[in-house]
DODREN-803374 format. One record per residue: residue number from 1; x, y, z of N, C-alpha, C, O, CB in turn. Coordinates in pm, whole numbers. Glycine has a CB too. Layout:
BEGIN
+-----+--------+--------+--------+--------+--------+--------+--------+--------+--------+--------+--------+--------+--------+--------+--------+
:   i :     nX :     nY :     nZ :    caX :    caY :    caZ :     cX :     cY :     cZ :     oX :     oY :     oZ :    cbX :    cbY :    cbZ :
+-----+--------+--------+--------+--------+--------+--------+--------+--------+--------+--------+--------+--------+--------+--------+--------+
: NUM :      X :      Y :      Z :      X :      Y :      Z :      X :      Y :      Z :      X :      Y :      Z :      X :      Y :      Z :
...
+-----+--------+--------+--------+--------+--------+--------+--------+--------+--------+--------+--------+--------+--------+--------+--------+
//
This chain:
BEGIN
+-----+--------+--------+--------+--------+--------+--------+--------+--------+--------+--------+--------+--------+--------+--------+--------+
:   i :     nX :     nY :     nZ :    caX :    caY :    caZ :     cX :     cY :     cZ :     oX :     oY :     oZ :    cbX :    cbY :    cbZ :
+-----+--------+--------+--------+--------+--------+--------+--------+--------+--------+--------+--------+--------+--------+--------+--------+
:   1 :   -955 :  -4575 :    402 :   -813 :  -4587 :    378 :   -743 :  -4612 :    511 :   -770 :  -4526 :    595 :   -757 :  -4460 :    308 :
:   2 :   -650 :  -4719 :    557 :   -610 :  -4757 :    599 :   -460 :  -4663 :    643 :   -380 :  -4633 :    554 :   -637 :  -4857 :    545 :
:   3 :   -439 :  -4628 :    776 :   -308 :  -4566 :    776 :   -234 :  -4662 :    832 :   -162 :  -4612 :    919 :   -294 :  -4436 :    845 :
:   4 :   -218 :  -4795 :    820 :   -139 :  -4846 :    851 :    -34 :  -4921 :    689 :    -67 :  -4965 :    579 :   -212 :  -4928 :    958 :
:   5 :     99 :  -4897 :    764 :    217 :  -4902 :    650 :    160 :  -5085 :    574 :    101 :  -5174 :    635 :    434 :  -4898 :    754 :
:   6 :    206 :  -5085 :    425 :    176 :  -5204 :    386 :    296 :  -5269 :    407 :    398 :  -5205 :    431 :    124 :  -5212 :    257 :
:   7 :    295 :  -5431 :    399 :    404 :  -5505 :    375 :    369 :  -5626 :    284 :    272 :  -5702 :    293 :    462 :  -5545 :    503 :
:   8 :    480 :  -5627 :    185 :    464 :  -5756 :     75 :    580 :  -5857 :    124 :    697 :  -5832 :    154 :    493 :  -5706 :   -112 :
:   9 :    504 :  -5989 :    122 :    616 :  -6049 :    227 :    561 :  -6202 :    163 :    471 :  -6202 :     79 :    593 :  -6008 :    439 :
:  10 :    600 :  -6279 :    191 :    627 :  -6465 :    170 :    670 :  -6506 :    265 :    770 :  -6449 :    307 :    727 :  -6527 :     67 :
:  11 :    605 :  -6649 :    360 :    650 :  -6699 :    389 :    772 :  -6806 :    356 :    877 :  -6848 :    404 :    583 :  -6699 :    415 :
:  12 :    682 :  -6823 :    236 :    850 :  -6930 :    147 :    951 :  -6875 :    112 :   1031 :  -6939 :     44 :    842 :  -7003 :     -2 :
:  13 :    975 :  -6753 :    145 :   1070 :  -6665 :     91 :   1178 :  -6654 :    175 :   1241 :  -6549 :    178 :   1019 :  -6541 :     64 :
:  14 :   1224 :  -6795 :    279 :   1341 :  -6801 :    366 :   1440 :  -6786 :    354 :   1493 :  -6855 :    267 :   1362 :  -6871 :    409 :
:  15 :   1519 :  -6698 :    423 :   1465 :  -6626 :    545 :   1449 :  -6496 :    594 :   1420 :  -6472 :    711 :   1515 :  -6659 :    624 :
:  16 :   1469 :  -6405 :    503 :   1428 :  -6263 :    510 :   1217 :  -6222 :    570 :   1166 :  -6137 :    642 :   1471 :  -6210 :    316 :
:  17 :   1189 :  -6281 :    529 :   1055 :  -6219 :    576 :   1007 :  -6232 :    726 :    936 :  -6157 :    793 :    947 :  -6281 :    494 :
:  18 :   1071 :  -6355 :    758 :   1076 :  -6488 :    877 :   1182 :  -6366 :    996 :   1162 :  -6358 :   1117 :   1199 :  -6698 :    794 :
:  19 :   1254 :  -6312 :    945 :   1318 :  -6265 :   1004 :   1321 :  -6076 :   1072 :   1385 :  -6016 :   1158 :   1400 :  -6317 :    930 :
:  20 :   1198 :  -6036 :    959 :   1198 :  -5936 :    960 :   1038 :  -5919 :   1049 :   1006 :  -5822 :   1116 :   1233 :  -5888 :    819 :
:  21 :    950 :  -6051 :   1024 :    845 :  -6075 :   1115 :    865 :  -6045 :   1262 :    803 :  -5972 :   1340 :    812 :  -6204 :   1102 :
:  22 :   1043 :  -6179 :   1282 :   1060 :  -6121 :   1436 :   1096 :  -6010 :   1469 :   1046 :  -5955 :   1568 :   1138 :  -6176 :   1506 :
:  23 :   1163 :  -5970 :   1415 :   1188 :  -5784 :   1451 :   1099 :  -5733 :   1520 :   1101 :  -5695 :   1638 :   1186 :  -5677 :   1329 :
:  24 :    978 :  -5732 :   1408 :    817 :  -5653 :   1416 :    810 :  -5716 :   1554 :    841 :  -5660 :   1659 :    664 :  -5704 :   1283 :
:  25 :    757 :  -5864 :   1537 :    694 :  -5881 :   1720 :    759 :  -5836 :   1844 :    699 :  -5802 :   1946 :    684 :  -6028 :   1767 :
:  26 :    954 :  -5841 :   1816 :   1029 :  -5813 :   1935 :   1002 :  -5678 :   1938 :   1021 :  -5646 :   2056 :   1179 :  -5850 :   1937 :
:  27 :    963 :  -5562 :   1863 :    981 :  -5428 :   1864 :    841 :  -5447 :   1893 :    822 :  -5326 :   1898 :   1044 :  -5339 :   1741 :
:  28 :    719 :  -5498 :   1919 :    594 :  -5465 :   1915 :    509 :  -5415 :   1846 :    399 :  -5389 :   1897 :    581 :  -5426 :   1971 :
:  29 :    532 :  -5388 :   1721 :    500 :  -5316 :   1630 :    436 :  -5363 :   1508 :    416 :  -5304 :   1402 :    592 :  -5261 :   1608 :
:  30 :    401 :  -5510 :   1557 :    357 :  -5599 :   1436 :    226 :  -5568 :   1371 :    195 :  -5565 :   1251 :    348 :  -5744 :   1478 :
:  31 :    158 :  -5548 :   1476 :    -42 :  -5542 :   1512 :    -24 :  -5387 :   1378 :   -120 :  -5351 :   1311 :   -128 :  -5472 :   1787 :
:  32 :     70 :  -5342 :   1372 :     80 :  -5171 :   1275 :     81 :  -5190 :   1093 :    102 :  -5099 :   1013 :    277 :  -5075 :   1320 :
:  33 :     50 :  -5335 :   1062 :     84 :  -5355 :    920 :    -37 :  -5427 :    828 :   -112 :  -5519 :    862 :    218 :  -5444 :    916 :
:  34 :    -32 :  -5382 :    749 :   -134 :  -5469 :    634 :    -41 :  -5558 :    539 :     44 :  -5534 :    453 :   -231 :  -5352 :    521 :
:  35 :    -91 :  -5654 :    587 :     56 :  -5747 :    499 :    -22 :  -5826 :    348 :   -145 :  -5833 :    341 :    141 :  -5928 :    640 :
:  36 :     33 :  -5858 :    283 :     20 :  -5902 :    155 :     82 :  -6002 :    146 :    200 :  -5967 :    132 :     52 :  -5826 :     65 :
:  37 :     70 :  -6184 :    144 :    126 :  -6270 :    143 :    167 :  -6290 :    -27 :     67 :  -6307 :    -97 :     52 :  -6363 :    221 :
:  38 :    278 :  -6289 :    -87 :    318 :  -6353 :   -249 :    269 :  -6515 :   -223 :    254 :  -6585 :   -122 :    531 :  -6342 :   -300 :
:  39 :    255 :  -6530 :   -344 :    280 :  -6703 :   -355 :    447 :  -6679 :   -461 :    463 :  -6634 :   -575 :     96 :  -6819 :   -476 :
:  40 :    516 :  -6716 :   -388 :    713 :  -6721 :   -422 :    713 :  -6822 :   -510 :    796 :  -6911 :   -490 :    842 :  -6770 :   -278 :
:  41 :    595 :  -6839 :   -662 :    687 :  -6975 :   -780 :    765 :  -6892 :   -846 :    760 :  -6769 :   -834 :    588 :  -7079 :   -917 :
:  42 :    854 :  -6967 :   -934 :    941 :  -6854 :   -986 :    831 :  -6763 :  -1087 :    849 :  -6651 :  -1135 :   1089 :  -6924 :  -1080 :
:  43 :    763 :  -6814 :  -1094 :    627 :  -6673 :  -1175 :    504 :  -6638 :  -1114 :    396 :  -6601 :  -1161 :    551 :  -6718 :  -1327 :
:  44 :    552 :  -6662 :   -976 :    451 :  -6589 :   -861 :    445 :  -6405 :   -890 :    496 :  -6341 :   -982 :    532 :  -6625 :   -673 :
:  45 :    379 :  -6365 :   -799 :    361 :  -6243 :   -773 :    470 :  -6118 :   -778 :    469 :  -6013 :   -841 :    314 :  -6258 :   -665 :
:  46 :    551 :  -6166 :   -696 :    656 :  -6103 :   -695 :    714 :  -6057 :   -800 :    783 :  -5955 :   -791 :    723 :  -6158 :   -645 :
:  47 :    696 :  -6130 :   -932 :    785 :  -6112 :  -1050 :    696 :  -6047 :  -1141 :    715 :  -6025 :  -1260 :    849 :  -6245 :  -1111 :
:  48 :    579 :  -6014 :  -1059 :    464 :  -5944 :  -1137 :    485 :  -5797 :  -1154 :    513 :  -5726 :  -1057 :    327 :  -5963 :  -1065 :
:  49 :    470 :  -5742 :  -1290 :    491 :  -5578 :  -1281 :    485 :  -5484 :  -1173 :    560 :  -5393 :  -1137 :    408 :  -5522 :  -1351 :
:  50 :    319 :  -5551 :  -1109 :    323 :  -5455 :   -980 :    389 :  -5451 :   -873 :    367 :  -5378 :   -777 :    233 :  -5449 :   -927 :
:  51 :    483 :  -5539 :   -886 :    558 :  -5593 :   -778 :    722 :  -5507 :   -807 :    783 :  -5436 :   -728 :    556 :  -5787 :   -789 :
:  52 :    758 :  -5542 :   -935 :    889 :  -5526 :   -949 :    871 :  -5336 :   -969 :    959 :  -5250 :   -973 :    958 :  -5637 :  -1094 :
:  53 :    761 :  -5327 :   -975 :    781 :  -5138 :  -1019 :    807 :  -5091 :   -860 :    876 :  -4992 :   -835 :    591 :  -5030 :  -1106 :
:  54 :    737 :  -5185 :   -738 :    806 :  -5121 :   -611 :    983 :  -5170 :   -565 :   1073 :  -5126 :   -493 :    697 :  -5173 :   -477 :
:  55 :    960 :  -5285 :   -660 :   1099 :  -5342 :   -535 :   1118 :  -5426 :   -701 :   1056 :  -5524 :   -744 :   1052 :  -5477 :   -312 :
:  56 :   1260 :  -5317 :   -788 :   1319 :  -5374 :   -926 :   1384 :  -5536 :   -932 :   1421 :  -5585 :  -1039 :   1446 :  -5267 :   -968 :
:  57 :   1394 :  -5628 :   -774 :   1465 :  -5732 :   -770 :   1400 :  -5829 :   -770 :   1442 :  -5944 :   -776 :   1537 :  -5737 :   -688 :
:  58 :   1194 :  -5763 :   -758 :   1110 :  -5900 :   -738 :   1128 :  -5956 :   -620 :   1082 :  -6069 :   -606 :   1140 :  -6007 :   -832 :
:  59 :   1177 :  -5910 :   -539 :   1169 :  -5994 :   -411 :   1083 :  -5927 :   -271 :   1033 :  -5816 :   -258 :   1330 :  -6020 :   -368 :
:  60 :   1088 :  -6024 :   -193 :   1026 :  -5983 :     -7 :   1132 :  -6009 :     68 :   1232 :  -6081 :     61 :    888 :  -6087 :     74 :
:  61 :   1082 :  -5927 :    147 :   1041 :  -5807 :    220 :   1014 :  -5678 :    135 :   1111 :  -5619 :     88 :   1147 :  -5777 :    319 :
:  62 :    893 :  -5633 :    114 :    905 :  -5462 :     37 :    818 :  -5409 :    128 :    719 :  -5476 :    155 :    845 :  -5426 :   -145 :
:  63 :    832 :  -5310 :    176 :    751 :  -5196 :    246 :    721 :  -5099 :    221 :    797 :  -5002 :    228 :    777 :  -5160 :    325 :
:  64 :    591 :  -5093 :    181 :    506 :  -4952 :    102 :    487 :  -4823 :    202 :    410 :  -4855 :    293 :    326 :  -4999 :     50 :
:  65 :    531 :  -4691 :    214 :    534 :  -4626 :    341 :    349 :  -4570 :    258 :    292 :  -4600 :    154 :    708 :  -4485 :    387 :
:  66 :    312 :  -4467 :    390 :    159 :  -4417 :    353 :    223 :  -4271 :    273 :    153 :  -4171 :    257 :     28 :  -4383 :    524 :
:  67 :    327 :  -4277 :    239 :    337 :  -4153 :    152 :    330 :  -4200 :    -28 :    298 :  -4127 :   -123 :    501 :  -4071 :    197 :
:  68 :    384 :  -4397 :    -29 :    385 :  -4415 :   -163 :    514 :  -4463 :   -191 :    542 :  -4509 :   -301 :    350 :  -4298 :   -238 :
:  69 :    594 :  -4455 :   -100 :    739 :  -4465 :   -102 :    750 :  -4588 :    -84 :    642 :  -4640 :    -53 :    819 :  -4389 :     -8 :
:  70 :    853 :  -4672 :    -93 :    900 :  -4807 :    -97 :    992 :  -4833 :    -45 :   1079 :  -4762 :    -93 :    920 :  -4853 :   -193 :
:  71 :   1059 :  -4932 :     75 :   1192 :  -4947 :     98 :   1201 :  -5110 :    133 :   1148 :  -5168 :    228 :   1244 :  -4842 :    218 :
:  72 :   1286 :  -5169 :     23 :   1297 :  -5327 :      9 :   1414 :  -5331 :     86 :   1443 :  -5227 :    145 :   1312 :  -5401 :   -148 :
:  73 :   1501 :  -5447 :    100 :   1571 :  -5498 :    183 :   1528 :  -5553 :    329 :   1416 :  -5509 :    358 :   1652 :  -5416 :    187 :
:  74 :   1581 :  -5632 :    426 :   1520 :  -5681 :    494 :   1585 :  -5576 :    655 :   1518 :  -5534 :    750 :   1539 :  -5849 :    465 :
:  75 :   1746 :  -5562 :    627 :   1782 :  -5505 :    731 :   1776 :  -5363 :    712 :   1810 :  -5294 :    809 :   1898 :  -5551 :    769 :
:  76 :   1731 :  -5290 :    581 :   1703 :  -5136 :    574 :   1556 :  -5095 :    611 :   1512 :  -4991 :    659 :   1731 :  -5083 :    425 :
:  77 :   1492 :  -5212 :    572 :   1349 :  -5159 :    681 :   1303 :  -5216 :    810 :   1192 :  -5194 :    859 :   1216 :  -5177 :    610 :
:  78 :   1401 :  -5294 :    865 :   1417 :  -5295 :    993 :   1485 :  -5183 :   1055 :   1465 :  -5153 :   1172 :   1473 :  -5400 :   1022 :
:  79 :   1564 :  -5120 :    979 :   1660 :  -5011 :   1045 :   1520 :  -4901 :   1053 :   1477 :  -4840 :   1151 :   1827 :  -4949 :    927 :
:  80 :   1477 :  -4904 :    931 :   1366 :  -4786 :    950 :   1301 :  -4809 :   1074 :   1295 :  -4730 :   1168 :   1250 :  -4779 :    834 :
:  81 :   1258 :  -4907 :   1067 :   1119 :  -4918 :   1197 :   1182 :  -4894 :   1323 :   1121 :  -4842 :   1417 :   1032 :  -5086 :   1219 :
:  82 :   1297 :  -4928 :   1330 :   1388 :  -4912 :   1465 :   1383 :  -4769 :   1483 :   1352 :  -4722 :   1592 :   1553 :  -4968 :   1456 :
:  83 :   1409 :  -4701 :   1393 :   1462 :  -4545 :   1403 :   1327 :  -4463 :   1458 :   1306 :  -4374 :   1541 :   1521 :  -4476 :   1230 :
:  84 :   1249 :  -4539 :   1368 :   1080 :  -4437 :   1344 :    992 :  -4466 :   1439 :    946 :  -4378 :   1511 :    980 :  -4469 :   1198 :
:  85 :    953 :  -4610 :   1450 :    880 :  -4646 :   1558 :    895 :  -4651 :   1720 :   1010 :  -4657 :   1764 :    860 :  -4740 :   1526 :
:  86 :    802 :  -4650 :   1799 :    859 :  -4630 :   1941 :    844 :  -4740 :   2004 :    757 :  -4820 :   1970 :    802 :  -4526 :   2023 :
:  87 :    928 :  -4761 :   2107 :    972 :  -4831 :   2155 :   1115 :  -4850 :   2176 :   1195 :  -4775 :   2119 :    922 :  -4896 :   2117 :
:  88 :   1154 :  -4946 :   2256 :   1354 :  -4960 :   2257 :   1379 :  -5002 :   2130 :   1311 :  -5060 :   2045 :   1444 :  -5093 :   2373 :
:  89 :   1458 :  -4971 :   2135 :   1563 :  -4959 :   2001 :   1637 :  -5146 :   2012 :   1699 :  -5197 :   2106 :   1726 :  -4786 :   2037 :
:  90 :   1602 :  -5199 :   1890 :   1623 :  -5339 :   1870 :   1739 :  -5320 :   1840 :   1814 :  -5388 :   1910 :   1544 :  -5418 :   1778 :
:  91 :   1800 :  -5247 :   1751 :   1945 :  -5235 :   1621 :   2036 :  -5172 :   1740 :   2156 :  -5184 :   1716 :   1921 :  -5093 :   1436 :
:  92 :   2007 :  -5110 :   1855 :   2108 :  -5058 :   1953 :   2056 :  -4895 :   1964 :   1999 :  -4829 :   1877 :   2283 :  -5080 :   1890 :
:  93 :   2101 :  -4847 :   2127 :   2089 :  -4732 :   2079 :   2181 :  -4617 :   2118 :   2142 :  -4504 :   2148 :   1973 :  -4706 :   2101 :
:  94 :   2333 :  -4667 :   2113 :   2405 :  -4596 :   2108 :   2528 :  -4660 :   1993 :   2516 :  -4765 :   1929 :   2430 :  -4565 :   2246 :
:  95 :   2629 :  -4580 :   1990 :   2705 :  -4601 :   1819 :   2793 :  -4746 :   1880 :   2822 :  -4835 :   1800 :   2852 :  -4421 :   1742 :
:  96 :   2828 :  -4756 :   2026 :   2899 :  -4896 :   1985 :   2800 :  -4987 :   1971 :   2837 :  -5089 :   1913 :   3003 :  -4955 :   2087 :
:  97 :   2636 :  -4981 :   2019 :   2560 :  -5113 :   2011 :   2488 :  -5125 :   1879 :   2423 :  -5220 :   1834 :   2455 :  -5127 :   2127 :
:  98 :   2517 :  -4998 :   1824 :   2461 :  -5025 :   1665 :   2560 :  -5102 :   1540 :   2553 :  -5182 :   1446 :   2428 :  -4864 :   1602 :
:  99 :   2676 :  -4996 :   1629 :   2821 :  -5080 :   1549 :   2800 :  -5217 :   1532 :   2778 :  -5279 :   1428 :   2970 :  -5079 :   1640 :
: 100 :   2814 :  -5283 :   1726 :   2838 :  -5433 :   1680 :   2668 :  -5497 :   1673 :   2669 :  -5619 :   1688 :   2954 :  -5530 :   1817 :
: 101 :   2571 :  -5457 :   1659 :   2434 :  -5520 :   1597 :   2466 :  -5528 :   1437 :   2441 :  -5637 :   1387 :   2284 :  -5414 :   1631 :
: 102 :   2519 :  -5422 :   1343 :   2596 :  -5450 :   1240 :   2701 :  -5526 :   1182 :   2731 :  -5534 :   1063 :   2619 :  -5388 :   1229 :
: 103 :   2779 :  -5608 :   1331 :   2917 :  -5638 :   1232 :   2838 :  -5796 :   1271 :   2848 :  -5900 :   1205 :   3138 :  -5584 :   1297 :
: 104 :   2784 :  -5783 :   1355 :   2690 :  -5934 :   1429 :   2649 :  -6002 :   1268 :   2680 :  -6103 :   1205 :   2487 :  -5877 :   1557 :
: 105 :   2562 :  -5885 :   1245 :   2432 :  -5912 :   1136 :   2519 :  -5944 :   1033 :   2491 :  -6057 :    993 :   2315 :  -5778 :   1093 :
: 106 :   2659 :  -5870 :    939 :   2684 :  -5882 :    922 :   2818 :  -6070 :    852 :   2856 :  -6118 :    745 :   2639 :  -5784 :    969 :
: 107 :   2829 :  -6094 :    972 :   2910 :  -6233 :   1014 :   2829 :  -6354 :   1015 :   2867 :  -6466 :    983 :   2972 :  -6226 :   1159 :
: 108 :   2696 :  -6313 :   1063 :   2534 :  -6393 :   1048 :   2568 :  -6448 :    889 :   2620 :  -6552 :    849 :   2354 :  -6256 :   1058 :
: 109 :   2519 :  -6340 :    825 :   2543 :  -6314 :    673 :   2645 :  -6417 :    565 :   2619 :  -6490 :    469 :   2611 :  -6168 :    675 :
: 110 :   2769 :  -6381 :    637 :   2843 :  -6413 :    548 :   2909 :  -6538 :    626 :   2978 :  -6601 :    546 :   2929 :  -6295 :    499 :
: 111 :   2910 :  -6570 :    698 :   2956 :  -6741 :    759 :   2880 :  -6808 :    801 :   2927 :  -6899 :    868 :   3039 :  -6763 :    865 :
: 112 :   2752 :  -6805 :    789 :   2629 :  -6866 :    829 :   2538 :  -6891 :    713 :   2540 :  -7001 :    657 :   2562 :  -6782 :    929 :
: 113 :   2466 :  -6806 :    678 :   2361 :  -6793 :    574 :   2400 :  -6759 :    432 :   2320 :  -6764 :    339 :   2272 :  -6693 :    615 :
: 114 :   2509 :  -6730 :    422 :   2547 :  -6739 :    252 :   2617 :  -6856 :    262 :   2668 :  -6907 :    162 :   2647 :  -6610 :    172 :
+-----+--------+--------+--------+--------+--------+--------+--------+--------+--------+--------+--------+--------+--------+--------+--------+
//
């Protein structure tokens, strides 16, 4: 048994996985995962029972912790790994550099990528 955390992830699944990859390498922390590539058709994997019983939206990024636990989204398990794992702190590591890494990510979001 493997103690390293799982990850269910797609490359075609742009750009959340793509994005949460770089995190991992900028934080160093990549070499720490057993990853699971989907094939993303609309009746790929993802939309497969075993999929949607971890993450109800069918989608990647999902991260299986070694307790069994699950945490989907792309910037809530980046926040995790930031918090948990060692190394500098990517997301900031005091409240104004977390603030504006949030309103950043945020503005990314909504005038860029939506």
């Amino acid at each position: 048994m493997s103690d390293k955390l799982h990850l269910f992830t797609s490359p075609s699944a742009f750009p959340n996985p793509q994005r949460l990859r770089l995190f991992m390498h900028e934080k160093g922390i990549a070499d720490r995962f057993e990853e699971q590539v989907y094939n993303m058709s609309p009746v790929g994997e993802q939309r497969q029972w075993k999929h949607v019983k971890m993450n109800p939206w069918g989608e990647t990024p999902t991260l299986k912790m070694a307790d069994g636990t699950y945490i989907a989204e792309t910037d809530a398990i980046a926040r995790y790994l930031d918090q948990s794992m060692p190394g500098r702190k990517i997301m900031g590591e005091t409240a104004m550099e977390q603030g504006l890494d949030t309103m950043w990510g945020n503005r990314i979001w909504v005038h860029v990528l939506y």
